[in-house]
LODREN-220034 format. One record per residue (C-alpha): residue number from 1; residue in one letter; x, y, z. Coordinates in pm, 1 decimal, decimal comma. Layout:
N
{NUM 'A' {X Y Z}}
...
This chain:
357
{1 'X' {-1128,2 698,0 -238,8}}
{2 'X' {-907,2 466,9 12,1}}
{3 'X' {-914,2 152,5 90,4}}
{4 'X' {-1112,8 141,6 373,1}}
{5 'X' {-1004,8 74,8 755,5}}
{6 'X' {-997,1 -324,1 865,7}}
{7 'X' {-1029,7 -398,6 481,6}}
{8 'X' {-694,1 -644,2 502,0}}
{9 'X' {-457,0 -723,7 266,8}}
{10 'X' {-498,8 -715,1 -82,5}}
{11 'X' {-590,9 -1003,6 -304,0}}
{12 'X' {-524,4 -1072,1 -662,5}}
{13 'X' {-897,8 -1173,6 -802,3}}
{14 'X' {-1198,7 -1061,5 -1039,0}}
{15 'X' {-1438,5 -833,4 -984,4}}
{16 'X' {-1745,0 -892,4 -1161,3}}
{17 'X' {-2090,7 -758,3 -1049,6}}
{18 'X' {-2164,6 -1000,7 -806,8}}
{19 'X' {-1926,4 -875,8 -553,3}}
{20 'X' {-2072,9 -574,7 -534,0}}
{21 'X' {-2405,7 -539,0 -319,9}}
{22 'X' {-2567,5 -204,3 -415,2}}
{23 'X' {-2854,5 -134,5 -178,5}}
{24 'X' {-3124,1 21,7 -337,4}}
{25 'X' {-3365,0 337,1 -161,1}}
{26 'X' {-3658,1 541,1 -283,0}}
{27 'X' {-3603,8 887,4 -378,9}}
{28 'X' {-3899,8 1132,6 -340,1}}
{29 'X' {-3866,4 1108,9 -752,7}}
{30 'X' {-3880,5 739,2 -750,2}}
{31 'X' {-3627,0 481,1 -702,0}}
{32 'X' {-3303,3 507,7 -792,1}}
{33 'X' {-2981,0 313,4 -653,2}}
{34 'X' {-2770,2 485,3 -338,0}}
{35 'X' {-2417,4 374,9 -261,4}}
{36 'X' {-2126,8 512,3 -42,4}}
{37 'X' {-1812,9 439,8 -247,4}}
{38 'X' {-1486,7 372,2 -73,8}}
{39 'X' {-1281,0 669,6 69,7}}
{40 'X' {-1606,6 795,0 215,7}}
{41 'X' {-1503,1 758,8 549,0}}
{42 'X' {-1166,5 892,8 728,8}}
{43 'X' {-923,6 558,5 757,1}}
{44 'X' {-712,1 552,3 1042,6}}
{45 'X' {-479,7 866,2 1040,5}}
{46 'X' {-159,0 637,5 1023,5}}
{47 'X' {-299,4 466,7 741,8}}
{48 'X' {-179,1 543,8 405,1}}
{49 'X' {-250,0 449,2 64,9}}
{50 'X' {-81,5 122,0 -46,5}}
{51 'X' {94,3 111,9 -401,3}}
{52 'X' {-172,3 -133,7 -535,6}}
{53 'X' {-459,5 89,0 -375,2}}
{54 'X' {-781,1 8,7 -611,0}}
{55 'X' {-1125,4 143,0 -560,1}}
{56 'X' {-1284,1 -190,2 -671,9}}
{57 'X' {-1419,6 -262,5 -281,4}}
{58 'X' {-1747,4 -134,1 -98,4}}
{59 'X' {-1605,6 -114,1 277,7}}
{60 'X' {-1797,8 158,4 377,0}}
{61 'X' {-2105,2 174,7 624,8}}
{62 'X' {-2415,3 279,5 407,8}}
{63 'X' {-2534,5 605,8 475,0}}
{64 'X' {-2917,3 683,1 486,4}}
{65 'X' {-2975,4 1001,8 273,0}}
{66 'X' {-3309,3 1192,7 414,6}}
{67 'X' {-3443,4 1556,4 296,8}}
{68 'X' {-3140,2 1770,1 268,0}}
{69 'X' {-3099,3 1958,5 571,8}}
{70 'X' {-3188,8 2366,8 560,7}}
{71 'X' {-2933,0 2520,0 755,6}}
{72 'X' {-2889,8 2896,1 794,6}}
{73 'X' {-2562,5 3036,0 718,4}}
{74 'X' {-2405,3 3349,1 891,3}}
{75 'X' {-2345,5 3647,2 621,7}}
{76 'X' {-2072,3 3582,0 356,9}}
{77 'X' {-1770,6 3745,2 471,1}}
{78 'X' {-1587,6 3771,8 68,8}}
{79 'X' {-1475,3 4097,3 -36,3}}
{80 'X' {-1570,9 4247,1 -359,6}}
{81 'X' {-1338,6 4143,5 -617,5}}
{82 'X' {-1093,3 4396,4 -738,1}}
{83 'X' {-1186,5 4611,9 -1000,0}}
{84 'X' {-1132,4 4421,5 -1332,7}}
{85 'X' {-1459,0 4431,9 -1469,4}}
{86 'X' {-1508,2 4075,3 -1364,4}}
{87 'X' {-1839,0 4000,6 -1134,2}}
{88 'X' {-1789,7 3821,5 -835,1}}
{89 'X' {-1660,4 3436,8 -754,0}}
{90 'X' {-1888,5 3164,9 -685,3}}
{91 'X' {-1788,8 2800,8 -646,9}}
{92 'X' {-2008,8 2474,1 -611,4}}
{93 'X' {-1935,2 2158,9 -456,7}}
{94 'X' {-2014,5 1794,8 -593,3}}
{95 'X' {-2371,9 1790,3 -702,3}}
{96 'X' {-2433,9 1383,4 -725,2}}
{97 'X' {-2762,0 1409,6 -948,1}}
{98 'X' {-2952,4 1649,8 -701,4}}
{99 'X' {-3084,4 1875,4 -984,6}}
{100 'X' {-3376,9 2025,3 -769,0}}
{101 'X' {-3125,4 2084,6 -469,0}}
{102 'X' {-2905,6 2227,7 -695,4}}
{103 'X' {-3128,7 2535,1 -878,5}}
{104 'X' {-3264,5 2593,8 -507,3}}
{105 'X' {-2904,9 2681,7 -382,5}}
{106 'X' {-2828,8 2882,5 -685,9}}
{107 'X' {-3148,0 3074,2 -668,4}}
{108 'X' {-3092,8 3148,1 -317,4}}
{109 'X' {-2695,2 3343,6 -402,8}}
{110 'X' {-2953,4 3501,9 -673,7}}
{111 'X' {-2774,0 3370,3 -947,1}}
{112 'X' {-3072,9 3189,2 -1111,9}}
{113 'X' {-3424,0 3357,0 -1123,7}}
{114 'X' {-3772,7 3203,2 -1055,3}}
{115 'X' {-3749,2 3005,6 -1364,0}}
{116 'X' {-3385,0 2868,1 -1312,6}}
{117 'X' {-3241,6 3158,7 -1594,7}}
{118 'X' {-2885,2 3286,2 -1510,9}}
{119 'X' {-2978,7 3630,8 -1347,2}}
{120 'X' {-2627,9 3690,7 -1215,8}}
{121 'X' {-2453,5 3923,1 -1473,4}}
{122 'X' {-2097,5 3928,6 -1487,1}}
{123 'X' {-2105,7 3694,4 -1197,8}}
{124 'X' {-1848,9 3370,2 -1236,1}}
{125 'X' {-1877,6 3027,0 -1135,4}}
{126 'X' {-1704,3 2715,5 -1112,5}}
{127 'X' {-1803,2 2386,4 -1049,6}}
{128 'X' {-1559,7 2148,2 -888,5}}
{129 'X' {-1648,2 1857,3 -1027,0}}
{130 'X' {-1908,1 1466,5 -1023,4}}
{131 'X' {-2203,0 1563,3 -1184,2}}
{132 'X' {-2376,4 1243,3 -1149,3}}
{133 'X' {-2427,5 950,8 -968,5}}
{134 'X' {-2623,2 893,7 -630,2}}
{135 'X' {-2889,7 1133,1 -681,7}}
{136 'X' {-3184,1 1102,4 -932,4}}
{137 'X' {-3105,3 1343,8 -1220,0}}
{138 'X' {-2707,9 1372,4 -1316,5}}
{139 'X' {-2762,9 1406,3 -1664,6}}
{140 'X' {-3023,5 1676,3 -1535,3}}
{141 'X' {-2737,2 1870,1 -1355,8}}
{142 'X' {-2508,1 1817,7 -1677,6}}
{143 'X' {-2749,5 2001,5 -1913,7}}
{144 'X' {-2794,1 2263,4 -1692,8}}
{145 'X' {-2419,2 2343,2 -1605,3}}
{146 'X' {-2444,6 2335,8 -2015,6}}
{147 'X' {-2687,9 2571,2 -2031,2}}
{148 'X' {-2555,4 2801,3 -1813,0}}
{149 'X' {-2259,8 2789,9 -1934,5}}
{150 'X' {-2415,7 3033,6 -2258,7}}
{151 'X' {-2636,9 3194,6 -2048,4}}
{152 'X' {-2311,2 3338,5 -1824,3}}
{153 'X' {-2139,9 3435,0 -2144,5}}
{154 'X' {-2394,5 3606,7 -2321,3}}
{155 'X' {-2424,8 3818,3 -1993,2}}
{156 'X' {-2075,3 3853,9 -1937,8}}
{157 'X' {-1989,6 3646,0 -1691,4}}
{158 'X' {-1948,0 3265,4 -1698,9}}
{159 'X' {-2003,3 2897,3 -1588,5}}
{160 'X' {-1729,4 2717,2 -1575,6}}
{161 'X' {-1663,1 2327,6 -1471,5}}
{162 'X' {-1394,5 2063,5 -1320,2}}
{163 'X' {-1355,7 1727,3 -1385,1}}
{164 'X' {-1413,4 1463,9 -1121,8}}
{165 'X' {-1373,5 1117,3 -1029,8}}
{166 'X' {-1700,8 1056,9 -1096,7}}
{167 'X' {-1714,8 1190,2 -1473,3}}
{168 'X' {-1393,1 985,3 -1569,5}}
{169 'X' {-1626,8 664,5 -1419,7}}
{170 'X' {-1920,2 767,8 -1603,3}}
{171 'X' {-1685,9 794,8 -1921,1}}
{172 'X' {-1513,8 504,4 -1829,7}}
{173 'X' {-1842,9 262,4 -1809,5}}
{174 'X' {-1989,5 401,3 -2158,5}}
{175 'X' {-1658,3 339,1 -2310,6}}
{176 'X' {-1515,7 90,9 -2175,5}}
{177 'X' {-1840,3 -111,4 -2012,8}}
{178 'X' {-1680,1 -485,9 -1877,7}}
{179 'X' {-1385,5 -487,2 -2044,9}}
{180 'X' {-1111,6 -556,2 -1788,8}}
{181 'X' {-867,8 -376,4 -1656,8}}
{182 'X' {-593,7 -375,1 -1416,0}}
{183 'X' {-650,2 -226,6 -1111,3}}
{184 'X' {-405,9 -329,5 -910,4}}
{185 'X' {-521,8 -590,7 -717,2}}
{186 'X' {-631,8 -833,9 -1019,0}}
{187 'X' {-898,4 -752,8 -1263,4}}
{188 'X' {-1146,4 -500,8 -1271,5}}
{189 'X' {-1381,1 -295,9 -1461,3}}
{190 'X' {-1560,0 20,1 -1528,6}}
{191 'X' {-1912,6 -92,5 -1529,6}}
{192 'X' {-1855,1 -269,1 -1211,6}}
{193 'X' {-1705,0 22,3 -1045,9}}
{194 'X' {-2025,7 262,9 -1180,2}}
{195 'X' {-2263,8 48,0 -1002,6}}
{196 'X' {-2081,4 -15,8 -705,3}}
{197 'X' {-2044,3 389,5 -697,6}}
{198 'X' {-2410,9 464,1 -710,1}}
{199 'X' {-2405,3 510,4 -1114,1}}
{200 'X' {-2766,8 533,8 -1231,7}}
{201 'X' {-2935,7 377,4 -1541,0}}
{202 'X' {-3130,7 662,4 -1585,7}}
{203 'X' {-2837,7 862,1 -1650,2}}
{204 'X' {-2665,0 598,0 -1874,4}}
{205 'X' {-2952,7 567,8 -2094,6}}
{206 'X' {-3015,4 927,3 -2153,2}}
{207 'X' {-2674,0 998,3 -2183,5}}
{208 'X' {-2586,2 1139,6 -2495,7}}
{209 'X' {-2268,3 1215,3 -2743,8}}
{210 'X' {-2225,1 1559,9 -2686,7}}
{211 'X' {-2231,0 1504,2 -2285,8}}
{212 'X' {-1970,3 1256,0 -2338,4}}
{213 'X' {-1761,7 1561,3 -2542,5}}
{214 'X' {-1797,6 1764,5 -2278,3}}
{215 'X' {-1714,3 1594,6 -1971,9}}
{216 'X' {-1394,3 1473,7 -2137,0}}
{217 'X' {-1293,2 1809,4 -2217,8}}
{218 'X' {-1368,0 1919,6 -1860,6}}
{219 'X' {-1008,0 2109,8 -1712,8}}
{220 'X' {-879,3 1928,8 -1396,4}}
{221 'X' {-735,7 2224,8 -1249,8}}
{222 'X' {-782,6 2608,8 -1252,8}}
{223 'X' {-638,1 2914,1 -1078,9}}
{224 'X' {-851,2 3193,2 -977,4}}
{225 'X' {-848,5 3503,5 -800,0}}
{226 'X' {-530,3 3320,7 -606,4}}
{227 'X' {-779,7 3001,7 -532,8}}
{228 'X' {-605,7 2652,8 -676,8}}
{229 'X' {-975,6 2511,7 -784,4}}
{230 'X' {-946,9 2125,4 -835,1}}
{231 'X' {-1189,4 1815,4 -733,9}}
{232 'X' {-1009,7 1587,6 -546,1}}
{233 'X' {-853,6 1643,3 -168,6}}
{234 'X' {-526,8 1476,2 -345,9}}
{235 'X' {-150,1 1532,1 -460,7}}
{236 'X' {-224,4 1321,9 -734,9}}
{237 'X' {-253,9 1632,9 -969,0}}
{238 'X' {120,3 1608,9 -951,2}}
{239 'X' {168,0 1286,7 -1169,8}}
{240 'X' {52,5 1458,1 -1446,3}}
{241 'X' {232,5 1799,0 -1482,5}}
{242 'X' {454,8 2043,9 -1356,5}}
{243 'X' {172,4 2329,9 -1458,3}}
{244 'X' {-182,8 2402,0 -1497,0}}
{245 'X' {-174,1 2339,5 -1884,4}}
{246 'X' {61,3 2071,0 -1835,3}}
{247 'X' {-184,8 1859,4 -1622,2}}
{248 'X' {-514,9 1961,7 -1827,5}}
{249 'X' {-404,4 1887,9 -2137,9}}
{250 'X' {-240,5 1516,8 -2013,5}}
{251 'X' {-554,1 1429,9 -1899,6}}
{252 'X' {-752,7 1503,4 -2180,3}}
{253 'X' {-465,2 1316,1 -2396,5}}
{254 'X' {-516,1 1018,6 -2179,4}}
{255 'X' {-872,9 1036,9 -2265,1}}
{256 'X' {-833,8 1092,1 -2628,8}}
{257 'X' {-599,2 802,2 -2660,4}}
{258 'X' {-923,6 607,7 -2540,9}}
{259 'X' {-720,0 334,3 -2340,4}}
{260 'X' {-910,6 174,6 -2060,0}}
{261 'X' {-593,8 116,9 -1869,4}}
{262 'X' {-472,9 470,7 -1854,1}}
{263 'X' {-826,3 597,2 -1801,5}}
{264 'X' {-885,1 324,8 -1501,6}}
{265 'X' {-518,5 469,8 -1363,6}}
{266 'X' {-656,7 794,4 -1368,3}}
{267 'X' {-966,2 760,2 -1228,3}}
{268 'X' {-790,1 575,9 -949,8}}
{269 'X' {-559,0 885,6 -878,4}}
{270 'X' {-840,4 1072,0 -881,0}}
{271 'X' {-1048,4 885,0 -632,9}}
{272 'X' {-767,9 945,9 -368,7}}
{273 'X' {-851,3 1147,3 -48,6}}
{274 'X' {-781,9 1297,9 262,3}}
{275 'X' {-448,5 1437,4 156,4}}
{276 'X' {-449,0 1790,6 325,5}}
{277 'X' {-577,1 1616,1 711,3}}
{278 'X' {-401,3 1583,0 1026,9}}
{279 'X' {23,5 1590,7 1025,4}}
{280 'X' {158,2 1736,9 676,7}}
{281 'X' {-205,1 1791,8 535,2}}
{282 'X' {-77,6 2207,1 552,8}}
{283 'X' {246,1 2040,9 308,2}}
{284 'X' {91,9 1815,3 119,6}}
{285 'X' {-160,4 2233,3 16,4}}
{286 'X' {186,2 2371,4 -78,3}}
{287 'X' {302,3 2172,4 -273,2}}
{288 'X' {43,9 2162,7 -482,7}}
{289 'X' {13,9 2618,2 -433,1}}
{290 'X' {395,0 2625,1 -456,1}}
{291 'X' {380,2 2443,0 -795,0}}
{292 'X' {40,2 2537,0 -1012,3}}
{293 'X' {24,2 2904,5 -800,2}}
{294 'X' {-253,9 3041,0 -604,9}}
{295 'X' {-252,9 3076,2 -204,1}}
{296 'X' {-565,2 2849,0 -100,8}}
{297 'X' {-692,2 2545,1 -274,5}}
{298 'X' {-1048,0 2465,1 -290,2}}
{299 'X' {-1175,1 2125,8 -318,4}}
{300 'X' {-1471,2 1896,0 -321,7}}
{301 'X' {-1451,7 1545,2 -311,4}}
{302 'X' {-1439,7 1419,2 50,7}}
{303 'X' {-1748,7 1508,1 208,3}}
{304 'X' {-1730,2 1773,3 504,0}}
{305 'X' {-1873,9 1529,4 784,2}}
{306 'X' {-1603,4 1270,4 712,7}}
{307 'X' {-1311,8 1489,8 700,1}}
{308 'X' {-1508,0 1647,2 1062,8}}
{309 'X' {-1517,4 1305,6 1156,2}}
{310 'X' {-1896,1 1342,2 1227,4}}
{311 'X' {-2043,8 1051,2 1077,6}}
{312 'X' {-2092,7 701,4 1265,5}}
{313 'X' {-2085,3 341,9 1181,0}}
{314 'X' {-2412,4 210,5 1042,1}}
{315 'X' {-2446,7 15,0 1353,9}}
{316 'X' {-2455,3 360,8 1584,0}}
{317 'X' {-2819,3 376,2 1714,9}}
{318 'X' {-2673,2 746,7 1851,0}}
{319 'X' {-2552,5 844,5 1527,7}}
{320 'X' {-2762,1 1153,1 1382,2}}
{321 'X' {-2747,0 1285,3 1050,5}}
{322 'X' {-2467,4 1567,7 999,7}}
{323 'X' {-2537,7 1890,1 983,1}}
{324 'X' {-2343,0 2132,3 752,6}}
{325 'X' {-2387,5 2474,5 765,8}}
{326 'X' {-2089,6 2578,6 486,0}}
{327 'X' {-1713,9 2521,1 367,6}}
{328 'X' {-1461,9 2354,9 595,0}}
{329 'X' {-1169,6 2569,3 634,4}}
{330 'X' {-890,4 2372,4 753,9}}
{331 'X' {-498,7 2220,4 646,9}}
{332 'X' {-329,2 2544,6 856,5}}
{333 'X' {-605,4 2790,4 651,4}}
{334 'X' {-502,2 2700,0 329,2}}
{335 'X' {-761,3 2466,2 229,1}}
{336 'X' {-1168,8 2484,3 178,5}}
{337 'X' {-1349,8 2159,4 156,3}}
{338 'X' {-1708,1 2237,7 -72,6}}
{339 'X' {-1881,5 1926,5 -46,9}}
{340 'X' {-2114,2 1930,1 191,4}}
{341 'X' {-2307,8 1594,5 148,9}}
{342 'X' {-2575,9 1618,0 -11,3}}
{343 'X' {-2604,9 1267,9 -78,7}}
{344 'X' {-2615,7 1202,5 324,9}}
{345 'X' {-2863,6 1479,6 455,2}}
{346 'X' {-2578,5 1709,6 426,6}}
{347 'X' {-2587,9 2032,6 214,3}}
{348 'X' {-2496,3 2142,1 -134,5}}
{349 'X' {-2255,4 2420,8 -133,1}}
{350 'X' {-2266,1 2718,6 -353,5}}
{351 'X' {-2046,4 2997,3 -186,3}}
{352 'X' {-1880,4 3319,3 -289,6}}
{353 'X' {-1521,4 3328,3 -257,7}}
{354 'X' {-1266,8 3458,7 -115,9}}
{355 'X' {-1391,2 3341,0 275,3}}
{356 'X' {-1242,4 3557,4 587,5}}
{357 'X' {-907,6 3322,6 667,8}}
């Protein structure tokens, strides 16, 4: 997330739940609450992110999520994967709660059968991350990545998942509810920042210990077939190690240590966006591939139609609803965006990997 553009300086106050205005919509599954958190829209590209940034501000037009838009999509151009025994690569971008969505894209790569059974053999696939929030059934989409996640095994394949922003502020708000913390620009905390973020009382309430245990043992970054898999469009990974297994295991230290601080500075590092656009976004790729490996990075996060620049104001009586039809290649060819949206009549991405450059 980033502050947003003609937000103005920041202020040293509390944020309690009154600031934040969460307008609610119905779902076809019945009502649930439907927010656009900040850094969903490109800022200015001169803008960057202050030292106090803090995603503690709705400054974002709200945008109207209809049916998810069918799009056909041209013939995957990947290559068979060399000859290791290993099936082939699949990766997803950020679900947001949209369980049915979710099994219909899968079934349709024909790696879930009629009955939403892993059908896929030796097939792998990652998930890049936020599970939740938005959409009507998170903790739906968490016990079936679970699920899977045995069913790939015992096949000899797997199902394999990221950490993102939004599972450290799910975490965050079940552990650390209204305590305060600093965020920067005065006092803050996680329950606040759930709600403002579309977070779900559905999904709090049937949110259970052993999800908790396994989103915060979730890896942060992974290397794959020469793809740098992470969550967030963001050089922020570099804070917290020189290597793969330096950064995975110092975030799930910061999360054992179970301080709201730490886990509020690291959710905030991993709301950042919009790293690998316009001048240096091709620089800011490398140094991330020059450091953890790999020769593209794939990442969800920032939503394909803002990074396209396709989505209006609120106030745009022109403005139509985007239209993604797959990954946004982009950053000199060295980058793949995945998430496609779904939570603004976009689409949910499942796509084999490696694309055609």
């Amino acid at each position: 997330m980033t502050q947003g553009a003609g937000q103005g300086p920041e202020v040293e106050r509390t944020a309690t739940l009154r600031d934040f205005r969460v307008p609610a919509y119905v779902h076809e599954t019945g009502p649930y609450v439907h927010s656009v958190h900040p850094g969903d829209v490109a800022p200015p590209s001169e803008e960057t992110y202050p030292e106090g940034y803090t995603p503690t501000q709705r400054d974002l037009p709200v945008v109207n999520r209809g049916d998810t838009v069918q799009v056909t999509v041209d013939p995957e151009t990947a290559a068979v994967p060399a000859t290791t025994g290993q099936g082939p690569l699949y990766v997803v971008g950020d679900v947001h709660g949209y369980l049915d969505q979710l099994v219909a894209a899968l079934q349709e790569k024909g790696l879930l059968d009629a009955a939403g059974n892993w059908c896929a053999g030796t097939a792998r696939l990652w998930f890049l991350g936020d599970f939740t929030d938005r959409g009507p059934d998170g903790i739906g989409v968490i016990d079936l990545v679970m699920r899977l996640s045995a069913e790939a095994a015992a096949a000899g394949g797997y199902c394999k998942a990221l950490m993102g922003n939004h599972e450290l502020l799910l975490l965050g708000a079940k552990r650390f509810g209204d305590t305060p913390v600093n965020s920067g620009a005065g006092t803050a905390t996680f329950q606040a920042a759930w709600l403002l973020n579309g977070g779900q009382k559905t999904d709090m309430d049937r949110l259970q210990d052993h999800h908790l245990q396994w989103m915060a043992r979730l890896d942060a970054v992974e290397e794959v077939d020469g793809h740098l898999l992470v969550h967030s469009d963001t050089t922020a990974y570099l804070d917290y190690g020189r290597s793969i297994e330096e950064v995975n295991d110092t975030v799930r230290e910061t999360l054992t240590r179970n301080d709201a601080d730490e886990v509020w500075d690291l959710f905030r590092k991993f709301t950042k966006r919009f790293s690998f656009r316009d001048e240096g976004g091709a620089d800011a790729v490398r140094s991330l591939l020059d450091t953890y490996g790999g020769t593209r990075i794939v990442h969800g996060h920032s939503p394909i139609p803002y990074l396209l620049g396709e989505v209006g104001s609120e106030e745009d009586e022109e403005r139509t609803d985007p239209v993604v039809e797959g990954p946004h290649v982009y950053a000199d060819g060295l980058a793949i965006a995945m998430d496609g949206g779904v939570t603004m009549a976009g689409k949910l991405l499942v796509q084999q990997l490696p694309l055609a450059p």
